[in-house]
N, C-alpha and C positions, 0 to 999 in steps of 0.2 A: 476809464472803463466804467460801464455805466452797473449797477449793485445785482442787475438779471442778468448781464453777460459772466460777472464772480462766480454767483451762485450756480448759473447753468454746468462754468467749467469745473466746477469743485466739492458740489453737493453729492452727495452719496460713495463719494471716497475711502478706503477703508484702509485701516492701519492694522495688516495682521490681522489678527482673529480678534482685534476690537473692532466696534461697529463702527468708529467715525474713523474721522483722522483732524489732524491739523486744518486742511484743508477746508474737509467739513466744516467744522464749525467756524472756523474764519465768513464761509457765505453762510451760515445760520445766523453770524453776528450783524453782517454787511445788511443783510435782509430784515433783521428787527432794527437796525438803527435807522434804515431808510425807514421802515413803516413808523417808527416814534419820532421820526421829521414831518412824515406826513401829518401824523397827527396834529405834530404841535402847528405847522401850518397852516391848519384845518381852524382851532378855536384862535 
């Protein structure tokens, strides 16, 4: 599964009356490690 299909299904999830959830942040994490691949790809 590719880090924008995670994200798509799982971003803005909510746990109760907190703002995220499990979920959430699991594609908040998917989405910074792809982009700190990219980068390090990059140099």
């Amino acid at each position: 599964m590719k880090a924008e299909d995670i994200a798509e299904k799982l971003s803005g999830v909510t746990c109760g009356r907190r703002p995220t959830s499990c979920g959430d942040q699991l594609a908040r994490a998917v989405l910074a490690a792809k982009k700190a691949e990219e980068e390090t790809n990059r140099a």
